[in-house]
VOTIVEX-438834 format. One record per residue (C-alpha): residue number from 1; z, x, y; residue in three letters. Coordinates in steps of 0.25 Angstrom, whole numbers. Layout:
N
 seq     Z     X     Y type
 NUM     Z     X     Y  ALA
...
//
This chain:
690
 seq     Z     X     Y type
   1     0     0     0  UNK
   2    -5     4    14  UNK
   3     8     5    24  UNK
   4     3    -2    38  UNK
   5     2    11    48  UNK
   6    13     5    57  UNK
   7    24     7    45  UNK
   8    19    23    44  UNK
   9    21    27    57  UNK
  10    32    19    60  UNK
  11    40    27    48  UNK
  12    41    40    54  UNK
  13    47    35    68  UNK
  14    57    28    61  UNK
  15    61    41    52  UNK
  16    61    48    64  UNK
  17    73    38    72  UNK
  18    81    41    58  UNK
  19    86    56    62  UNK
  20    91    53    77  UNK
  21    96    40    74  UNK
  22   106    48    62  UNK
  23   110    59    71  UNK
  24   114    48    81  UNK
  25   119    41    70  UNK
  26   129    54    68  UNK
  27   133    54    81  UNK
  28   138    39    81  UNK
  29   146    46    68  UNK
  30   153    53    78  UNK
  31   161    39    84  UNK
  32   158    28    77  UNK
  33   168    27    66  UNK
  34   159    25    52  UNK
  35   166    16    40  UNK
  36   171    24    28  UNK
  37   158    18    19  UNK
  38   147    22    30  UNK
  39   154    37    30  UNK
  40   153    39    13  UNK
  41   137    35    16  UNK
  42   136    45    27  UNK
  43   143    56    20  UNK
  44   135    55     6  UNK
  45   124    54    16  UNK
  46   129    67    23  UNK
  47   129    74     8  UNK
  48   117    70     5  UNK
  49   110    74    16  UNK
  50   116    87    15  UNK
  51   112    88     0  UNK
  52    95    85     5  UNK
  53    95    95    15  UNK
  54   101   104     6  UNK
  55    90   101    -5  UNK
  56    79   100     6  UNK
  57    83   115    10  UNK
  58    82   120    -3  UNK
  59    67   114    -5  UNK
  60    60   118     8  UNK
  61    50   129     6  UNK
  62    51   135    19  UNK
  63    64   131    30  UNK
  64    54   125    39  UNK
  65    52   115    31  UNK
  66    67   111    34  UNK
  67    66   113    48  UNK
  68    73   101    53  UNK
  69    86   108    47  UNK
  70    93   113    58  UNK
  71    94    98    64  UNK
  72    97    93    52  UNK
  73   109   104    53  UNK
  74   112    98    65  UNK
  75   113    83    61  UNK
  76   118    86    47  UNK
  77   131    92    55  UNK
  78   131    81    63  UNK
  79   132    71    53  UNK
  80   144    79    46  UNK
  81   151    81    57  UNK
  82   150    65    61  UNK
  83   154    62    47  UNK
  84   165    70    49  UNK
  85   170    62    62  UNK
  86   168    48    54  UNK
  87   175    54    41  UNK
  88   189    60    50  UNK
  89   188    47    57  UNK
  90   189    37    45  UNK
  91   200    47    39  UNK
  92   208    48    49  UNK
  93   210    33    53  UNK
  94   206    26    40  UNK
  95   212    37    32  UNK
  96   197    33    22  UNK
  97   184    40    24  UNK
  98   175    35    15  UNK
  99   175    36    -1  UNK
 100   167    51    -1  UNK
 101   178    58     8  UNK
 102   188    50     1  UNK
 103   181    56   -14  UNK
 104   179    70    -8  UNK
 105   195    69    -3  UNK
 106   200    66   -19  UNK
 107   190    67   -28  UNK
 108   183    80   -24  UNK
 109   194    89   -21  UNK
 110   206    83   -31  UNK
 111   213    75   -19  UNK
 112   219    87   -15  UNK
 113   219    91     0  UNK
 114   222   107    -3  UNK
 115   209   106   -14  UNK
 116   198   100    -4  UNK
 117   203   110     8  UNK
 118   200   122    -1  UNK
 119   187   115    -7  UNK
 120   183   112     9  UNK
 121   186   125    15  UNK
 122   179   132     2  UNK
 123   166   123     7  UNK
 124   168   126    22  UNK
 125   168   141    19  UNK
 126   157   141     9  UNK
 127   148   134    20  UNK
 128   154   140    33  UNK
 129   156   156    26  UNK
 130   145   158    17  UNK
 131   134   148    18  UNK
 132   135   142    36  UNK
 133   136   158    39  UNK
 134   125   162    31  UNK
 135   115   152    34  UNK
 136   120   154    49  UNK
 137   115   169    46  UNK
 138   103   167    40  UNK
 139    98   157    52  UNK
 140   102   168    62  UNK
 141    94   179    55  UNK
 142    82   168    52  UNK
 143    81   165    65  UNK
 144    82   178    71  UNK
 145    72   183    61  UNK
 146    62   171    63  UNK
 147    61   174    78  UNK
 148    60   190    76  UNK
 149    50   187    66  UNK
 150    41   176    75  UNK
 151    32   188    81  UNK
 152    27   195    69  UNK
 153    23   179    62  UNK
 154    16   175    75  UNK
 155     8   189    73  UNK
 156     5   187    57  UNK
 157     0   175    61  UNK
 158    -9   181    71  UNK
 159   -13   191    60  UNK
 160   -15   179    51  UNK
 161   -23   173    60  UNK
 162   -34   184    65  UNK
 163   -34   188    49  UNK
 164   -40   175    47  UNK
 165   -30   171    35  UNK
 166   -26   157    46  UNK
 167   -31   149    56  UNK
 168   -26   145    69  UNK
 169   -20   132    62  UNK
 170   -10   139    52  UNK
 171    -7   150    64  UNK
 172    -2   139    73  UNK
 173     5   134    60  UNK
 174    11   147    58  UNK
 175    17   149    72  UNK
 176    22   135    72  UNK
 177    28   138    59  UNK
 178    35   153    65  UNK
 179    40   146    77  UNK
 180    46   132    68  UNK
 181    52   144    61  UNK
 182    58   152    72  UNK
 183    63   137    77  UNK
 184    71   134    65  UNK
 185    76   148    60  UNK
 186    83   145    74  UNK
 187    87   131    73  UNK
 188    94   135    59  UNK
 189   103   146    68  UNK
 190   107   137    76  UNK
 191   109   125    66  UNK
 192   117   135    56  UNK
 193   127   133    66  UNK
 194   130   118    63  UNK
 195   133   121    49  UNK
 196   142   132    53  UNK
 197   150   124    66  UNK
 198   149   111    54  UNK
 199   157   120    44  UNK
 200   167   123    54  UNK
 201   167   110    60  UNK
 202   171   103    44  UNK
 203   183   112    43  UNK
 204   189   108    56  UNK
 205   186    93    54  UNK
 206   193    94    41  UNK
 207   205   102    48  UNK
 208   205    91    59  UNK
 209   204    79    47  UNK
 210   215    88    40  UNK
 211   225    88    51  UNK
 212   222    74    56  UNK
 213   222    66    44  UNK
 214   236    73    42  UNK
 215   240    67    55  UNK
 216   235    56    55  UNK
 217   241    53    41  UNK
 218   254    58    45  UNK
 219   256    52    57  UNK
 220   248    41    61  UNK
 221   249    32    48  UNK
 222   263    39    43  UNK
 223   258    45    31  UNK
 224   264    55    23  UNK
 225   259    68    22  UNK
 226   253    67     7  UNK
 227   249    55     8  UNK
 228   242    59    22  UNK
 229   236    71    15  UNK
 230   231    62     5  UNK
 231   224    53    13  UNK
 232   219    61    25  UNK
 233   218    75    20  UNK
 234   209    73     9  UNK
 235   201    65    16  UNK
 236   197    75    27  UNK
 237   196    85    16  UNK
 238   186    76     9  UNK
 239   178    74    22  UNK
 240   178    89    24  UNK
 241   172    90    11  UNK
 242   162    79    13  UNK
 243   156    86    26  UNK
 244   157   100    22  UNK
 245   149    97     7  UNK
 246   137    92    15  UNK
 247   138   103    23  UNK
 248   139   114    15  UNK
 249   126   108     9  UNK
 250   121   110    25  UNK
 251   123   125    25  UNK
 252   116   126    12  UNK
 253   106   120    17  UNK
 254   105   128    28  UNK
 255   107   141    21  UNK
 256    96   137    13  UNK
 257    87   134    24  UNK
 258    89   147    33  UNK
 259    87   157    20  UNK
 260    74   150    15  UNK
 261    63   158    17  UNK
 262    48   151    16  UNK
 263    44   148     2  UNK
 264    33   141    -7  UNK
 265    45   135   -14  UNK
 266    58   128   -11  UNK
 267    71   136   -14  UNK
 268    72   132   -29  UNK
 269    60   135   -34  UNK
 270    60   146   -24  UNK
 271    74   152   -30  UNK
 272    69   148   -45  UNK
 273    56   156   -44  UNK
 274    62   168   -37  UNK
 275    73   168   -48  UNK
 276    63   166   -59  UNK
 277    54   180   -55  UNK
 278    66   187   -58  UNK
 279    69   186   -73  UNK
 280    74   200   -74  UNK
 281    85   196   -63  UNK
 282    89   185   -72  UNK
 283    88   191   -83  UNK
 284    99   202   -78  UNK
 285   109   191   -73  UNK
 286   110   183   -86  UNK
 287   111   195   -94  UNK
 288   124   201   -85  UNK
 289   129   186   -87  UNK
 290   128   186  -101  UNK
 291   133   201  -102  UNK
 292   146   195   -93  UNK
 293   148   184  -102  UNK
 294   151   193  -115  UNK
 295   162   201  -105  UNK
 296   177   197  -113  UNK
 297   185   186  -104  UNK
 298   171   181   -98  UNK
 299   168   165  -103  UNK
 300   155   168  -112  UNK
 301   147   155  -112  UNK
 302   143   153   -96  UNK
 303   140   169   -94  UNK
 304   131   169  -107  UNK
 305   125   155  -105  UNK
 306   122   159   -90  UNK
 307   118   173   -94  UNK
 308   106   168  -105  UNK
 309   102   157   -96  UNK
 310    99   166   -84  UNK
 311    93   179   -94  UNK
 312    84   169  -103  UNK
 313    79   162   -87  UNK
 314    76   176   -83  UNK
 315    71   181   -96  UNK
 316    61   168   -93  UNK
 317    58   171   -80  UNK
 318    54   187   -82  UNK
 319    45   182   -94  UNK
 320    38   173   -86  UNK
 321    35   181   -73  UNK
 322    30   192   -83  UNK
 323    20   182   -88  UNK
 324    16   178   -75  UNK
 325    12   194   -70  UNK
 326     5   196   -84  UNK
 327    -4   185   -82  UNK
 328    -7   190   -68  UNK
 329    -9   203   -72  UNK
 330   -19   199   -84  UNK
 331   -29   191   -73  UNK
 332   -31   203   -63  UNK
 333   -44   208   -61  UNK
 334   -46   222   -56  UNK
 335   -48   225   -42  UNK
 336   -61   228   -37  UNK
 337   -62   238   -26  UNK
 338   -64   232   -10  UNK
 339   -77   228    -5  UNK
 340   -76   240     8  UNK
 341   -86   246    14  UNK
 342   -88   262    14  UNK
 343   -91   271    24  UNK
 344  -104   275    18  UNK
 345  -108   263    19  UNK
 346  -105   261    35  UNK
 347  -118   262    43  UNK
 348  -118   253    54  UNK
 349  -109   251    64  UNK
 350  -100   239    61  UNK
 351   -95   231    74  UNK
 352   -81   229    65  UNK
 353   -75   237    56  UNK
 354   -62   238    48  UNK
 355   -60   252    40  UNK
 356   -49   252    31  UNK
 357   -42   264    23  UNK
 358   -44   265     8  UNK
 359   -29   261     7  UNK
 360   -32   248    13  UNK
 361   -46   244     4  UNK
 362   -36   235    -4  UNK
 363   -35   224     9  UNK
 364   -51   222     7  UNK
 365   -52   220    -8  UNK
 366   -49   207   -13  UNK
 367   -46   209   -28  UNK
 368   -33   214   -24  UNK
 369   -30   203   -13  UNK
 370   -36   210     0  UNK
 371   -39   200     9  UNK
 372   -45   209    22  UNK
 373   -59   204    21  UNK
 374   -56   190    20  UNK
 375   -45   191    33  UNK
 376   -57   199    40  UNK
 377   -66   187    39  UNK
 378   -57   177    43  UNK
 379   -53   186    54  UNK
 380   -68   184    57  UNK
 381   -67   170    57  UNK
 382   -55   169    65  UNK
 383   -63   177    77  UNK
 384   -73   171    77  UNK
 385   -67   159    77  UNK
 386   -60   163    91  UNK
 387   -67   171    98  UNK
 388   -81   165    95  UNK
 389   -89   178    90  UNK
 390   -91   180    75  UNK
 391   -86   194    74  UNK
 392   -95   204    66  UNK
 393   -89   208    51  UNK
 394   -80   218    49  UNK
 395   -84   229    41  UNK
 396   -73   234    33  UNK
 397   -71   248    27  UNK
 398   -66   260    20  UNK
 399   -62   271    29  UNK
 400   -57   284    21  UNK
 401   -53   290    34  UNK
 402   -43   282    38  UNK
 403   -28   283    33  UNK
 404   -20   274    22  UNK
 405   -18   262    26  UNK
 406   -27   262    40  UNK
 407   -38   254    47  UNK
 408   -47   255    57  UNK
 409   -56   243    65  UNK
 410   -68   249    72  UNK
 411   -77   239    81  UNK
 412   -88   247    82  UNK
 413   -84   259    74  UNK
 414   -73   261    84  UNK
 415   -59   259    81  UNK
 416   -52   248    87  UNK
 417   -40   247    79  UNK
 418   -32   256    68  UNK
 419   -19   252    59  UNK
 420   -13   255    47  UNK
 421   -10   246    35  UNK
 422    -3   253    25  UNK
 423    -6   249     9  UNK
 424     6   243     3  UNK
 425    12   237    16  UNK
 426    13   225    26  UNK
 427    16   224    40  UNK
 428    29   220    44  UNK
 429    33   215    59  UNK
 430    43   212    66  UNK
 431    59   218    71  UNK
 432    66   219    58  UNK
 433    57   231    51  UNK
 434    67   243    50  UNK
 435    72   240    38  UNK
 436    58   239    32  UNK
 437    51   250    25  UNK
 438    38   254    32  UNK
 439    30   261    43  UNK
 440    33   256    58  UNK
 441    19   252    64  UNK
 442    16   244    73  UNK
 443     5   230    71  UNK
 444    -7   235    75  UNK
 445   -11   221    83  UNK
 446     2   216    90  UNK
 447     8   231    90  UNK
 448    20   226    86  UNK
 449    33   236    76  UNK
 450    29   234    62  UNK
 451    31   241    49  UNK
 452    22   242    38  UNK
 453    30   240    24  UNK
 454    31   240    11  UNK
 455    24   224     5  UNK
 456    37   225    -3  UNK
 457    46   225    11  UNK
 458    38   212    15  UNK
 459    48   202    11  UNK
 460    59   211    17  UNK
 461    49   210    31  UNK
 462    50   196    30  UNK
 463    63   194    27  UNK
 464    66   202    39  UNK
 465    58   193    48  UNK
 466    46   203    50  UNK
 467    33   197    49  UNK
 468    23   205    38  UNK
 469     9   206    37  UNK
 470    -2   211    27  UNK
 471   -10   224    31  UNK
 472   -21   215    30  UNK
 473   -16   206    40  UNK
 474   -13   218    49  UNK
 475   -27   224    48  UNK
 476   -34   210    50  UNK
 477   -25   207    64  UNK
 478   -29   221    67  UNK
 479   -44   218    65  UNK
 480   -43   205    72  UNK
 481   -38   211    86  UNK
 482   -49   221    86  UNK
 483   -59   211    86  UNK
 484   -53   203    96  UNK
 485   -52   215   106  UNK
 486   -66   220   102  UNK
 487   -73   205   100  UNK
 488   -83   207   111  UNK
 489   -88   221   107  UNK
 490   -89   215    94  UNK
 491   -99   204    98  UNK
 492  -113   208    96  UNK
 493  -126   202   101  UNK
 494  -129   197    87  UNK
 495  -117   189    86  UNK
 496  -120   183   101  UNK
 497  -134   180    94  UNK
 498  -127   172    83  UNK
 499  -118   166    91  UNK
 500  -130   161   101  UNK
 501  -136   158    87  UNK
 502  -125   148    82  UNK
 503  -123   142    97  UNK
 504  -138   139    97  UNK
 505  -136   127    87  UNK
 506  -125   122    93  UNK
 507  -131   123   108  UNK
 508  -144   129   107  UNK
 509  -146   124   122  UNK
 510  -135   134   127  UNK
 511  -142   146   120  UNK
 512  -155   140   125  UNK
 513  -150   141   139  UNK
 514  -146   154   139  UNK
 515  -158   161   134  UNK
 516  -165   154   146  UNK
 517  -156   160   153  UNK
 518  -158   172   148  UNK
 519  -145   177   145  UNK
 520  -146   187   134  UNK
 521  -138   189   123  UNK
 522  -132   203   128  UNK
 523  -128   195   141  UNK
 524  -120   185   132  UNK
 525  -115   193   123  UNK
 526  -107   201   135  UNK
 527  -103   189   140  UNK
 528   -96   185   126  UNK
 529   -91   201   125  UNK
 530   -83   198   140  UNK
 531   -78   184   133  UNK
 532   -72   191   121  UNK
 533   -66   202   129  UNK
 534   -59   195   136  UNK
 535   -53   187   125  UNK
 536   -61   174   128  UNK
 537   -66   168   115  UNK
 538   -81   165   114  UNK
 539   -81   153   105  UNK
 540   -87   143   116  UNK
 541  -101   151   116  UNK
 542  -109   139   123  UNK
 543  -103   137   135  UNK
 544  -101   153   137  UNK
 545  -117   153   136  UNK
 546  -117   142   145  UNK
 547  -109   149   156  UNK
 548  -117   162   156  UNK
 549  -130   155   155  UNK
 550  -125   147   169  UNK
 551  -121   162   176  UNK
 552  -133   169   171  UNK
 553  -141   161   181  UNK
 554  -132   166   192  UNK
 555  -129   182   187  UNK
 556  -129   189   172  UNK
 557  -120   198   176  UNK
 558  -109   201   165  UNK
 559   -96   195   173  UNK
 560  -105   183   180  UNK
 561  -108   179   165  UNK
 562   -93   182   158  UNK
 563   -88   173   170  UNK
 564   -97   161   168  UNK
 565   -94   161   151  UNK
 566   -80   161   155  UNK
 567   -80   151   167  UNK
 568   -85   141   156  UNK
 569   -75   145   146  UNK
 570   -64   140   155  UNK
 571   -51   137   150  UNK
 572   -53   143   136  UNK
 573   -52   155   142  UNK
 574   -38   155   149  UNK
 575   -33   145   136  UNK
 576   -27   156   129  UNK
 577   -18   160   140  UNK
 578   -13   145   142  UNK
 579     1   142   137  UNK
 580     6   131   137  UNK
 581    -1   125   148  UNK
 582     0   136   156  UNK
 583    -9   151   159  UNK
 584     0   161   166  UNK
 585    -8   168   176  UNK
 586    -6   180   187  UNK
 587   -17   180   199  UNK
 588   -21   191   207  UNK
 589   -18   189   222  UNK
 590   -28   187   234  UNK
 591   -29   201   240  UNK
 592   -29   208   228  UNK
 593   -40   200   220  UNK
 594   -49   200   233  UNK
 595   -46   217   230  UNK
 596   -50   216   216  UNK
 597   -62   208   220  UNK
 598   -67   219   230  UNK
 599   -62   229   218  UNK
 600   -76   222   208  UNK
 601   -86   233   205  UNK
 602   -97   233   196  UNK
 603   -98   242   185  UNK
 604  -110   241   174  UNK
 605  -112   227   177  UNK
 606   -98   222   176  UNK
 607   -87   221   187  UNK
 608   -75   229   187  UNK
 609   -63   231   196  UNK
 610   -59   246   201  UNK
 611   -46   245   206  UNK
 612   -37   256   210  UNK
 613   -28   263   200  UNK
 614   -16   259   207  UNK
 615   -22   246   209  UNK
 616   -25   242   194  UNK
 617    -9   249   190  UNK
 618    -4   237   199  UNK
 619   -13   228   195  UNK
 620   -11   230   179  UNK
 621     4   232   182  UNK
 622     6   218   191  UNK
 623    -4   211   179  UNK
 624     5   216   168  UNK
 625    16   211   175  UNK
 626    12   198   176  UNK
 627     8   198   162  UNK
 628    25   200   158  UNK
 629    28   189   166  UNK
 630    18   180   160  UNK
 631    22   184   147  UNK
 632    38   181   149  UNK
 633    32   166   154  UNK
 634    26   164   139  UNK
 635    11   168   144  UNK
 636     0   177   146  UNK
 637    -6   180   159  UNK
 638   -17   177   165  UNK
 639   -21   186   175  UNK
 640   -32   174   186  UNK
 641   -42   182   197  UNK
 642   -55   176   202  UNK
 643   -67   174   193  UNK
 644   -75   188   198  UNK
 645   -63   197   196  UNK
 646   -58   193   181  UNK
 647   -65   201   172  UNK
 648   -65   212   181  UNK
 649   -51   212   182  UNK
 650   -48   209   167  UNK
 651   -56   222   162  UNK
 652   -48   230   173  UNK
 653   -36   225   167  UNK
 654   -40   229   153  UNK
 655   -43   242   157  UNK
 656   -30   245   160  UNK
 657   -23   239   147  UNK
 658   -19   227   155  UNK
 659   -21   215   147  UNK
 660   -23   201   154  UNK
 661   -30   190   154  UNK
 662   -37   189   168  UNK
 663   -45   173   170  UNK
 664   -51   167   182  UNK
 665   -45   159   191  UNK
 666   -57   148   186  UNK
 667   -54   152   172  UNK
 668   -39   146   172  UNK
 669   -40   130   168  UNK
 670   -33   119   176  UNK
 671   -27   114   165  UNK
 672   -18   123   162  UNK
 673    -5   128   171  UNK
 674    -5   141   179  UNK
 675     6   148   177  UNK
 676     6   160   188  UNK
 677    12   172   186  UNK
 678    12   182   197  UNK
 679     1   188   206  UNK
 680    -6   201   204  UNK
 681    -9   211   216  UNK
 682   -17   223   213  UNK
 683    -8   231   223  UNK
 684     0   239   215  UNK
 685    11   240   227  UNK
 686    11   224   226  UNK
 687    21   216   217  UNK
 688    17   203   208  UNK
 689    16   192   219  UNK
 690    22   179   215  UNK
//
């Protein structure tokens, strides 16, 4: 039968009133006297609650999964506490709290007062000593750990990323997933504090229910002191025992929680499988149990019975996991040697090349799990797919020259990136390496401490919260950043051709237009080179064609045309500087970019700024200035100048290491908000104008 769609989206809004109206329902606990039936319902209620949270702790494969556990901390501690106040306030003027405390009182503990203080305060101490503390340590450590270790993920997943092994879908899910992480290892350090302050908090309700049931008994209704004791001393003592059961099961819940690491399985199957891989262990333990039992004075029957239950389950285990590696030694096949090319049998010049030492030909043969080829062309892919151009193959090979463990990228049989990835080893980042074994380095890309280590410390790495990669990972970010720095000389006129080519039948009339405009293909492919030099993607080629063929009609000069491609790009270009809604940006004053103006000269076709040395020392020092108050606001800066000044200006700055990005005022959209930072005066005796 097919529900009417009114009842289905009515269900979840109901569900969703049940959890606020419960917590105020506790705090109505708090003051509104409750009748001794309604209190037995809320305290097996309470147990049991306890009990499923325990259970759901134990079957979560990963403590995200649970991550609504520090509110449920919170409002499990509240409803304890509120049960409490309800219980104290039926013993003490009804002198009856319900048939559970009442049970709890005489059954459980013998009716004795002296018996169900000792069996609390063994509870209190097990949860409070041993389990509260521990799990309040463990949070401590996970959080601190988890926000150490946020860094070194978010640059995995970069690496993850430009190798091609994700797309831009799982990334996002990945950060989300480090930052939910972060967010609840930090909740739980703060929540352990309610299991703590709740086991304190039952000792001294107890104390207080102890003494005023005493008084009460003794004094108000004339009791005598047994009969007192009887009635209201074991009543306390049962309601201390009835709040502090569920919330031992709390803390156990939590300890659970805060020491779970991410798993396939839940904890049982999880702790039975571990367990089960070691048979020899097993084996040992049942056979020192069985030996014990033979000792004179020892009772023979449980240490033997125990002792050949636990060898014969490990003698099980061992004889499976024996069977299991010979069958997966009996279907291996034997390794064929990498697909790499020689040197002799280099004759061309290739555009991209990768060269590898001969200690690192085992990444590029897939018989024996290297992957290097296949994360090369989804790194192709990737670009491609950002940037716009199809890159050329990389040509990967042998190099007998280099040392163990070394590569070397060359665009044009010039090096533009060297690193090391030692065999046997994995890169671990992060604060906590100096008790790893391992060379100190640091990551080629991001230039950040490492250590390479032994594959066998990597669950150590982990553990203490450094984030570990592959060499292949390593060698493939490496390669990815080159090409992104050398994407323009590595776009060729053939490539422009094919691009034209696949443009044409999408819009052949914008390829028309520009061969009767008679913009050649070296014209455009210099255009698209300026693009991808300064970072702007390509993608969009038809209205980049567009814009040129409009300004060819005025001027072909090489600025004239990069200014049209980008003035049609608009906002895409200063997108990636927008946060939040907002661009950060530093603008040059009046007098000083009228001087810069008068400063345009041109050299080989292309304008260029000639600027004194002391003027371009204050002018990079006053930019890089602005850049550090940008960053401490959560952005990058954008340094705005008029449209005839920016690319001058830019490749002035990037002559002197001074990285910025530098838009013009037209190239900044309107629907974004400017965030101004400073102002920037090339007089190296002026300060930053605000």
């Amino acid at each position: 039968m097919v529900l009417p769609s009114r009842c289905v989206t009515l269900k979840p809004h109901r569900a969703a009133l049940a959890v606020p109206l419960a917590v105020i329902l506790i705090v109505v606990m708090l003051v509104v006297p409750l009748p001794s039936f309604l209190l037995d319902f809320l305290i097996t209620t309470n147990i049991t609650f306890a009990m499923i949270v325990l259970v759901v702790a134990m079957r979560v494969k990963d403590p995200l999964e649970f991550s609504a556990f520090p509110s449920v901390l919170l409002i499990a501690t509240m409803f304890r506490l509120a049960l409490n106040v309800s219980a104290t306030r039926l013993v003490l003027l009804r002198g009856y709290a319900g048939a559970v405390i009442e049970s709890f009182g005489h059954f459980v503990v013998g009716g004795s007062v002296v018996v169900g203080l000792v069996i609390f305060l063994i509870l209190f101490i097990i949860q409070f000593v041993v389990i509260t503390n521990g799990a309040g340590r463990v949070a401590e450590v996970g959080a601190r750990f988890t926000l150490d270790a946020m860094p070194g993920k978010q640059m995995a997943i970069d690496a993850d990323l430009n190798a091609g092994h994700i797309d831009e879908h799982e990334a996002r899910r990945r950060r989300s997933h480090i930052a939910r992480e972060a967010d609840f290892y930090g909740a739980m350090d703060g929540a352990s504090k309610f299991v703590k302050g709740d086991s304190i908090a039952a000792v001294v309700i107890t104390m207080i229910n102890l003494l005023g049931g005493f008084v009460v008994g003794v004094v108000q209704k004339h009791l005598g002191v047994t009969q007192s004791i009887d009635t209201y001393s074991l009543l306390s003592v049962g309601d201390g025992l009835v709040s502090q059961i569920p919330a031992l099961l709390m803390s156990v819940a939590t300890g659970l929680v805060v020491t779970r690491s991410s798993n396939q399985e839940d904890f049982g199957l999880d702790l039975l499988l571990q367990l089960g891989r070691q048979g020899k262990a097993l084996q040992i333990g049942g056979g020192v149990i069985g030996v014990l039992g033979l000792l004179p004075g020892l009772p023979k029957l449980p240490f033997l019975a125990v002792g050949a239950t636990i060898f014969l389950l490990g003698r099980r285990a061992d004889y499976r996991q024996n069977r299991e590696v010979e069958q997966g030694t009996s279907v291996e096949a034997a390794p064929e040697s990498p697909v790499v090319d020689s040197d002799s049998a280099q004759v061309n010049v290739e555009a991209l090349e990768l060269e590898l030492s001969l200690d690192l030909l085992d990444v590029v043969d897939t018989q024996i799990g290297g992957d290097l080829l296949d994360r090369i062309k989804g790194l192709r892919r990737k670009l491609a797919g950002e940037l716009g151009v199809t890159l050329p193959p990389v040509r990967t090979r042998d190099n007998l020259s280099l040392s163990p463990g070394e590569y070397v990228i060359r665009v044009y049989e010039v090096e533009v990136g060297r690193g090391h990835a030692p065999a046997g080893r994995v890169l671990a980042m992060g604060d906590n390496l100096e008790s790893l074994p391992g060379e100190l380095t640091l990551e080629p890309v991001f230039q950040i401490p490492a250590k390479w280590i032994p594959i066998s410390a990597r669950q150590q790495a982990i553990v203490l919260g450094a984030t570990v990669v592959d060499r292949v990972s390593v060698i493939v970010t490496h390669l990815s950043e080159a090409v992104r720095r050398h994407a323009a000389e590595l776009l060729s006129r053939q490539q422009v051709k094919e691009m034209l080519d696949a443009l044409k039948v999408a819009s052949p009339v914008v390829v028309e237009e520009m061969a009767q405009a008679q913009v050649s293909l070296g014209e455009l492919q210099r255009v698209l080179r300026d693009l991808l030099e300064e970072d702007v993607p390509v993608r969009n080629l038809a209205p980049i064609i567009e814009g040129v063929v409009d300004r060819s009609r005025i001027s072909k000069e090489p600025d004239q045309l990069l200014d049209a491609a980008r003035s049609v790009l608009g906002a895409s270009i200063a997108n990636p500087y927008v946060i939040g809604g907002s661009i950060a940006v530093a603008t040059i004053d009046a007098m000083s970019e009228e001087r810069l103006l008068d400063g345009l000269r041109i050299v080989d076709g292309r304008q260029s700024l000639a600027l004194s040395p002391t003027e371009l020392a204050g002018l990079k020092r006053q930019v890089e200035d602005e850049k550090e108050r940008a960053t401490a606001q959560g952005f990058d800066l954008v340094l705005v100048c008029s449209t005839p000044l920016r690319r001058a200006l830019r490749t002035l700055l990037r002559s002197v290491g001074c990285e910025c990005a530098v838009l013009a005022v037209s190239e900044i959209p309107n629907t974004v908000r400017v965030v101004r930072i400073g102002t920037v005066n090339i007089d190296d005796t002026a300060s930053v104008r605000r």
